[in-house]
MDAnalysis code that builds the backbone (N, CA, C; Angstrom):
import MDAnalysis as mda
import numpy as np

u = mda.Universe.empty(390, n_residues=130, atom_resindex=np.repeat(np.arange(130), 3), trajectory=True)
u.add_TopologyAttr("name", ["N", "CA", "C"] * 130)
u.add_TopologyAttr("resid", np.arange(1, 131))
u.add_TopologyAttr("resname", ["UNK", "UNK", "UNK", "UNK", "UNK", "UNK", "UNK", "UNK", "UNK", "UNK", "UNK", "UNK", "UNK", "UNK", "UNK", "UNK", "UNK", "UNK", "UNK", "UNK", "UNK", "UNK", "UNK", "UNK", "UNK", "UNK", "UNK", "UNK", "UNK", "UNK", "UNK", "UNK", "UNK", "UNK", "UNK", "UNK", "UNK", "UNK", "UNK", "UNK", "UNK", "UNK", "UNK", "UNK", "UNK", "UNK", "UNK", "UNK", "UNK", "UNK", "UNK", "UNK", "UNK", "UNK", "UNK", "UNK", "UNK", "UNK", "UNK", "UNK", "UNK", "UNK", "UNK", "UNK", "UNK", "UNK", "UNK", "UNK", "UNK", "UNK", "UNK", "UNK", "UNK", "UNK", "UNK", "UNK", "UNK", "UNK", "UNK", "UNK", "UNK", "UNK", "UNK", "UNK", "UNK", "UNK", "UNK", "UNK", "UNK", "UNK", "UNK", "UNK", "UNK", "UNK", "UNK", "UNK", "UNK", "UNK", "UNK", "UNK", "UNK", "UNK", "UNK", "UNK", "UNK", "UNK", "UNK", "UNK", "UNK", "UNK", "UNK", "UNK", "UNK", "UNK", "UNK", "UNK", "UNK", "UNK", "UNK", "UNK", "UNK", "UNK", "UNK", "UNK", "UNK", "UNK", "UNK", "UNK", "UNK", "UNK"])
u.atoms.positions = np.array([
    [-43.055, 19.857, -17.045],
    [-42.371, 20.683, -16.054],
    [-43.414, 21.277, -15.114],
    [-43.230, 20.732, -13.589],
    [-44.536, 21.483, -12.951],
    [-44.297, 23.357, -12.494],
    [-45.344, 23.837, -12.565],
    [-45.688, 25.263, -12.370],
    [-47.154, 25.117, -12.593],
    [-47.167, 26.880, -12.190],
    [-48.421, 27.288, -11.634],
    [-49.091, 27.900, -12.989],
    [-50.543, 27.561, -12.515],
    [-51.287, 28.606, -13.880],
    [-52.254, 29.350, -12.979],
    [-52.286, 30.687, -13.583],
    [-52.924, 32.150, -13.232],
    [-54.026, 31.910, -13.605],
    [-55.516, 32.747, -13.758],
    [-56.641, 32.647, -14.260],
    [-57.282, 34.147, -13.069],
    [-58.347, 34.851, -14.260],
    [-59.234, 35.624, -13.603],
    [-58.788, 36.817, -13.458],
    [-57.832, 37.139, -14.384],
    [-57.743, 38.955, -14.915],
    [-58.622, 39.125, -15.761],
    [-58.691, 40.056, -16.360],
    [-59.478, 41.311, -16.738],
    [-58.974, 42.325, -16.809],
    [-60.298, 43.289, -17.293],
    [-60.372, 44.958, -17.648],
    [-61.319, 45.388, -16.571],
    [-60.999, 45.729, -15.837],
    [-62.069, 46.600, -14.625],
    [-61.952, 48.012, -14.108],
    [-63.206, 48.624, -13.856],
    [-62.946, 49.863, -13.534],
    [-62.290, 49.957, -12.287],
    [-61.778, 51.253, -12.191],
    [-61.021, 51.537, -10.411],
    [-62.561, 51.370, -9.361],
    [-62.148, 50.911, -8.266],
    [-63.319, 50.556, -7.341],
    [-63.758, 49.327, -7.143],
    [-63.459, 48.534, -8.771],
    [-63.758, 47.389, -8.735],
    [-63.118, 46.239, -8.177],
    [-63.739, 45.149, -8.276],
    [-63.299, 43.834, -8.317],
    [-62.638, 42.637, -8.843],
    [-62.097, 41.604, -8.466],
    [-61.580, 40.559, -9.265],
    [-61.270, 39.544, -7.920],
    [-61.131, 38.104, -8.801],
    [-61.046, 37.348, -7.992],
    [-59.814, 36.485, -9.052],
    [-58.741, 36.345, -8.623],
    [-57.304, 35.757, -9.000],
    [-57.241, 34.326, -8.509],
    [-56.874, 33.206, -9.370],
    [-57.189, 31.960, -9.144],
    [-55.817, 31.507, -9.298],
    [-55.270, 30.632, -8.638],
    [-53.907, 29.638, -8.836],
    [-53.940, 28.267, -8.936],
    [-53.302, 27.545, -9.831],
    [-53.337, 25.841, -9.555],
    [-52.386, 25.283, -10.277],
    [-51.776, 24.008, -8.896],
    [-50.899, 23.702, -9.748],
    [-51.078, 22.557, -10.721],
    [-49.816, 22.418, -11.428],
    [-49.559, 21.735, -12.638],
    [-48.111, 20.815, -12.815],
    [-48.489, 19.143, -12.357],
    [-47.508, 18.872, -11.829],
    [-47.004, 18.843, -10.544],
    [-47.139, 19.220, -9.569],
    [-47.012, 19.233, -8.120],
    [-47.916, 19.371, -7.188],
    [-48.016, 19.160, -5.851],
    [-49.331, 19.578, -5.023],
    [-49.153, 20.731, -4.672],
    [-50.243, 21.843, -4.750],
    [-50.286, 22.675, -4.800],
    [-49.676, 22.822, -2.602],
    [-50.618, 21.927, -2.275],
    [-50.346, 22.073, -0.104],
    [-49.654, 21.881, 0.122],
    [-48.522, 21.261, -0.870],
    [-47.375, 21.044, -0.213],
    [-46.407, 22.559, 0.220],
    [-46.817, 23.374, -0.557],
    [-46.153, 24.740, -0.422],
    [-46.896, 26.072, 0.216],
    [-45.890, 26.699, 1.019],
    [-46.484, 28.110, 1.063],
    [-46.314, 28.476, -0.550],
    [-47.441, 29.594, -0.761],
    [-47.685, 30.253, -2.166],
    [-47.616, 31.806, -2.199],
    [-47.299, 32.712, -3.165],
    [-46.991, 34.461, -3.027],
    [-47.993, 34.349, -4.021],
    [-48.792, 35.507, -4.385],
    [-48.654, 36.240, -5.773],
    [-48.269, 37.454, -5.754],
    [-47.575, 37.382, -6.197],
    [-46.843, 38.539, -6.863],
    [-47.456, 39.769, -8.133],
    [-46.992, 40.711, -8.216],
    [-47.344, 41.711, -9.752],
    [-45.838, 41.943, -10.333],
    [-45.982, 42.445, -11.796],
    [-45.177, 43.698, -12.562],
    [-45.830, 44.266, -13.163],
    [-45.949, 45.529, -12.908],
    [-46.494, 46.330, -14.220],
    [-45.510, 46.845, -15.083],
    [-45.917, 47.134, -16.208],
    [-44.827, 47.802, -17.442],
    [-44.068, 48.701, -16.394],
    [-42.426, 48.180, -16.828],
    [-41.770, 48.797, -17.158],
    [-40.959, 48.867, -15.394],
    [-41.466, 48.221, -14.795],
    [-41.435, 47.714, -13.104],
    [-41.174, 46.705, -12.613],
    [-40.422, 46.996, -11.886],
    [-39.729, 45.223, -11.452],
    [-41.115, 44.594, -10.351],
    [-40.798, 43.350, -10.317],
    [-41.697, 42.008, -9.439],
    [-42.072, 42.285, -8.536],
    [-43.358, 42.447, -7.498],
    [-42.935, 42.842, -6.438],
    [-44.306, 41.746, -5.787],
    [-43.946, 41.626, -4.492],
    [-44.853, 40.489, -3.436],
    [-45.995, 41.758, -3.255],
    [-47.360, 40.549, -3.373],
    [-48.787, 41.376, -2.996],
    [-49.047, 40.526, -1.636],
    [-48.936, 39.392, -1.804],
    [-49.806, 38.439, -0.571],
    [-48.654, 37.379, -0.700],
    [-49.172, 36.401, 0.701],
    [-48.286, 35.011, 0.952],
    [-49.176, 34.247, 1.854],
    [-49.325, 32.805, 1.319],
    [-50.023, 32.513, 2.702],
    [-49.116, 31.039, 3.097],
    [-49.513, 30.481, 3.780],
    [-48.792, 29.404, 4.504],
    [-49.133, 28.341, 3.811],
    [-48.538, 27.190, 4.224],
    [-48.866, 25.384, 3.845],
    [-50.423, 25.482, 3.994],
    [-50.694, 26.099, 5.252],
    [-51.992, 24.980, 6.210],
    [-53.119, 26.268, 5.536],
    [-52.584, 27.449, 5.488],
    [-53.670, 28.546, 5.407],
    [-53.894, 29.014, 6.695],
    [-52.850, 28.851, 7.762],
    [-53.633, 29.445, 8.537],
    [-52.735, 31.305, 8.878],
    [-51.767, 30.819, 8.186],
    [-51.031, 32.172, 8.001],
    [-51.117, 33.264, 6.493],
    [-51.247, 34.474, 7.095],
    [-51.063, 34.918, 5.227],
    [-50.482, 36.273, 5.953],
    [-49.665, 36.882, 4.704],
    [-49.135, 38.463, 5.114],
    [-49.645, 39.013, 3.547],
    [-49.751, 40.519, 3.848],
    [-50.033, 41.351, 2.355],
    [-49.150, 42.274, 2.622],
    [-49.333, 42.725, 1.219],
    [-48.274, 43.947, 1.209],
    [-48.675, 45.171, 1.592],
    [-48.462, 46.179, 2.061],
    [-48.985, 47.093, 2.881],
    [-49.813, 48.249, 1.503],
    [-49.552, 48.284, 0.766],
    [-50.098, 48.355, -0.663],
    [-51.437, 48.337, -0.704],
    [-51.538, 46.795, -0.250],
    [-53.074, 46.463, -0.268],
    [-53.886, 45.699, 0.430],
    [-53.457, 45.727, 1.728],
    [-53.867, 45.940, 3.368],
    [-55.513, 46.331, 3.035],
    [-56.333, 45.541, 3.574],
    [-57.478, 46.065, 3.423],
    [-58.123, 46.435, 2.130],
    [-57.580, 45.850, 0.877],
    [-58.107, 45.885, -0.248],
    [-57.951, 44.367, -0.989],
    [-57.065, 43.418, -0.773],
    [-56.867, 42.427, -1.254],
    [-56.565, 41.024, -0.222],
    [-57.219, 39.894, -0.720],
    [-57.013, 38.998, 0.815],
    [-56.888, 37.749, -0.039],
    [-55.483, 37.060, 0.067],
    [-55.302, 36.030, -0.161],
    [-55.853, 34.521, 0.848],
    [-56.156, 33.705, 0.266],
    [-56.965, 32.382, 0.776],
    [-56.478, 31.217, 0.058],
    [-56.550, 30.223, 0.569],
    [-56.288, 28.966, -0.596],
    [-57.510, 27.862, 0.289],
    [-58.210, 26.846, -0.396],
    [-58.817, 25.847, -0.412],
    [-58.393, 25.157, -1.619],
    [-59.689, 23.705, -1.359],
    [-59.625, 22.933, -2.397],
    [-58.193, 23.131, -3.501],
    [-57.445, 22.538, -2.748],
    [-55.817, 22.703, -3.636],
    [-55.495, 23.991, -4.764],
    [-56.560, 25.337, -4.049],
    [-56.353, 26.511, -5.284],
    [-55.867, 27.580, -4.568],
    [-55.275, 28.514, -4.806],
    [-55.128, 29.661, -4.155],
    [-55.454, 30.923, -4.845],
    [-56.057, 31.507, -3.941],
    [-56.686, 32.679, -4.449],
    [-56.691, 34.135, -4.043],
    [-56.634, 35.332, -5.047],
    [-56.480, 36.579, -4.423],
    [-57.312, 37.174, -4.970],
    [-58.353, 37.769, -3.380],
    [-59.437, 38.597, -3.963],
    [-58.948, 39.691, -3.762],
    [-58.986, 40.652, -4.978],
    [-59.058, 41.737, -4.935],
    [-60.118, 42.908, -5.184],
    [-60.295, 43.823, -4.257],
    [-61.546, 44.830, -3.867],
    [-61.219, 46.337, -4.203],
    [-61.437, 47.213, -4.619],
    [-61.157, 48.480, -4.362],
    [-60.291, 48.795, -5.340],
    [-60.053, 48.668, -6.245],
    [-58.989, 48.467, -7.078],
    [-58.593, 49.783, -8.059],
    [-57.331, 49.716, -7.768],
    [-56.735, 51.134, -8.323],
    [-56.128, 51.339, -9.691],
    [-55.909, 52.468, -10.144],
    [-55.283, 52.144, -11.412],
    [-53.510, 51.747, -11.271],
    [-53.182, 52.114, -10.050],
    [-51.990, 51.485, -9.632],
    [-51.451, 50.095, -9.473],
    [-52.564, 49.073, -9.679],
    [-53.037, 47.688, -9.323],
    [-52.723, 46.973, -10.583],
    [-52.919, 47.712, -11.794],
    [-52.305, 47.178, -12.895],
    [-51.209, 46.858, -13.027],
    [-51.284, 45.134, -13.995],
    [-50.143, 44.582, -14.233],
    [-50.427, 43.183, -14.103],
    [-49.115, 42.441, -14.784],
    [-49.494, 41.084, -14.879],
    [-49.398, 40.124, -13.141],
    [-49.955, 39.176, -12.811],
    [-50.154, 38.745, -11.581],
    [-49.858, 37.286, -11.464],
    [-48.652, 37.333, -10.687],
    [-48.138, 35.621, -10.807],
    [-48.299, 35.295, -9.593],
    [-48.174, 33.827, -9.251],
    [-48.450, 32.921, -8.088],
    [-47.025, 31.808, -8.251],
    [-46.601, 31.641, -6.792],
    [-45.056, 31.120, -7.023],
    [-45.077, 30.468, -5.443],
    [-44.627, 28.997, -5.070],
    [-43.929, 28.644, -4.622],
    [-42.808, 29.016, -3.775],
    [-42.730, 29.067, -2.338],
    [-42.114, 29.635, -1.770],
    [-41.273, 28.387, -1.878],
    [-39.850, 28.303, -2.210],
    [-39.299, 27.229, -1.978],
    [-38.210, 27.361, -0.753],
    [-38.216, 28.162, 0.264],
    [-37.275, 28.324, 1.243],
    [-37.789, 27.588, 2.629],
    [-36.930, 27.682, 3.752],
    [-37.738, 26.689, 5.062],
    [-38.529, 27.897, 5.994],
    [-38.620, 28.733, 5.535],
    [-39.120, 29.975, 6.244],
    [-39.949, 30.603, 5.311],
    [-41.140, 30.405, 5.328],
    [-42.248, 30.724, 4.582],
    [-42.587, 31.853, 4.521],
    [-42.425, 32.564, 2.939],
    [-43.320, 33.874, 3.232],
    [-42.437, 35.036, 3.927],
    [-41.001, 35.034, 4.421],
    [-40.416, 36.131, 4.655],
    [-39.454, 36.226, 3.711],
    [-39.690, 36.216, 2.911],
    [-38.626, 37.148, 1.064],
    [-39.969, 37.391, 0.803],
    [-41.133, 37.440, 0.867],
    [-41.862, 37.225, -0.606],
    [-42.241, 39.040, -0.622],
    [-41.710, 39.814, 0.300],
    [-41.258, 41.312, -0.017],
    [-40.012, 41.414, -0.442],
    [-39.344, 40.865, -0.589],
    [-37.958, 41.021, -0.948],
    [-37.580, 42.025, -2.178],
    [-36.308, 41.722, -2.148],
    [-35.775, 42.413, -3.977],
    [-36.478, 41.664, -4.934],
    [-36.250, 41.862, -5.429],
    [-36.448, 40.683, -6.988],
    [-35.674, 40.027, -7.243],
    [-34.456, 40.173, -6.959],
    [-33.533, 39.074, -7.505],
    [-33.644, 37.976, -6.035],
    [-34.233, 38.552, -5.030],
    [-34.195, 37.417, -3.807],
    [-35.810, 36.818, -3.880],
    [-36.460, 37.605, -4.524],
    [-37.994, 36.645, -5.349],
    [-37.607, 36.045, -6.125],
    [-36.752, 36.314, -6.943],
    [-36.569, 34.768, -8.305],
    [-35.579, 33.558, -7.907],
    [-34.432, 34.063, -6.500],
    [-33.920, 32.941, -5.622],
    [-35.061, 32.178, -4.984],
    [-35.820, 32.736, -4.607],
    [-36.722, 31.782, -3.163],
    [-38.057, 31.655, -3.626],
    [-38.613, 31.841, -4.949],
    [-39.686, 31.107, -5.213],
    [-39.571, 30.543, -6.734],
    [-40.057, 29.686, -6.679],
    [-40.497, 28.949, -7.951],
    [-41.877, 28.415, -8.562],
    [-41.495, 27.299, -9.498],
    [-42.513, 26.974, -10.120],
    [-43.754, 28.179, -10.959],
    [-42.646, 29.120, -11.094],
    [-43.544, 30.549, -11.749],
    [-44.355, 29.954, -12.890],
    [-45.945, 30.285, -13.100],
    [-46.698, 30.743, -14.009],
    [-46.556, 31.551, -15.225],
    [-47.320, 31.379, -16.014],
    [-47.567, 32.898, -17.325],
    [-47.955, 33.938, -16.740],
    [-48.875, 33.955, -15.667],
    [-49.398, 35.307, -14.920],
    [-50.606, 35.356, -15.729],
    [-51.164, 36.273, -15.218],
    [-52.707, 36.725, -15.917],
    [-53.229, 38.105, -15.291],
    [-53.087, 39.140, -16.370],
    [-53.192, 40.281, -16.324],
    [-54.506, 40.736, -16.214],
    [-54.102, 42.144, -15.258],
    [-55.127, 42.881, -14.652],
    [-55.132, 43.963, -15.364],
    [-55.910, 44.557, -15.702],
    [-55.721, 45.890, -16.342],
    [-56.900, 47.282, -15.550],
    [-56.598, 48.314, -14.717],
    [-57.528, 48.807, -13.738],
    [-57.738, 50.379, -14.501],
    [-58.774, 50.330, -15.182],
    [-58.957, 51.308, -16.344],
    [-60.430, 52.193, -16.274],
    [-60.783, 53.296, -16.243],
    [-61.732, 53.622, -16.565],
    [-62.472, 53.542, -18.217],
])
């Protein structure tokens, strides 16, 4: 069954860093715009970043504007994250935009994130801890 696999959480202090890795499994990864997404305990899904087919588009969530910058190459997609808060915690998925309009749900509800993207991952948790 193709989907995505997460890689490159951790335990990091606030301030810090991480670099969030995506790839797919089963499908080409270029063929799709890609989100990653978070939940932390006890919190519904919510869109961090989105970027386009080509890469030449990406949106973030205003969240983390200037702290986190999604990229994709070499068929991977990736979210660096900088500055990092204890608010930042939580598990971190990467999903398939499957709609013809790329990347505008991937703020959505949650129930219009689990309509319009797929191929969801296990995620791979961040934990932003002193």
């Amino acid at each position: 069954q193709a989907h995505f696999m997460e890689s490159g959480g951790g335990l990091v202090q606030p301030g810090g860093s991480l670099r969030l890795s995506c790839v797919a499994s089963g499908l080409i990864t270029n063929d799709w715009a890609v989100a990653w997404f978070r939940q932390a305990a006890g919190k519904e899904r919510e869109g961090v970043a989105c970027i386009s087919e080509n890469g030449l588009s990406a949106t973030h969530a205003d969240s983390v504007k200037g702290r986190f910058t999604i990229s994709r190459g070499n068929a991977m997609v990736y979210l660096e994250m900088s500055k990092l808060r204890p608010e930042d915690t939580g598990v971190y998925f990467c999903a398939a935009d499957m709609t013809l309009a790329p990347c505008t749900t991937a703020y959505s509800t949650p129930q219009r994130i689990e309509d319009d993207f797929g191929f969801w991952g296990q995620g791979t948790e961040v934990t932003v801890h002193s």
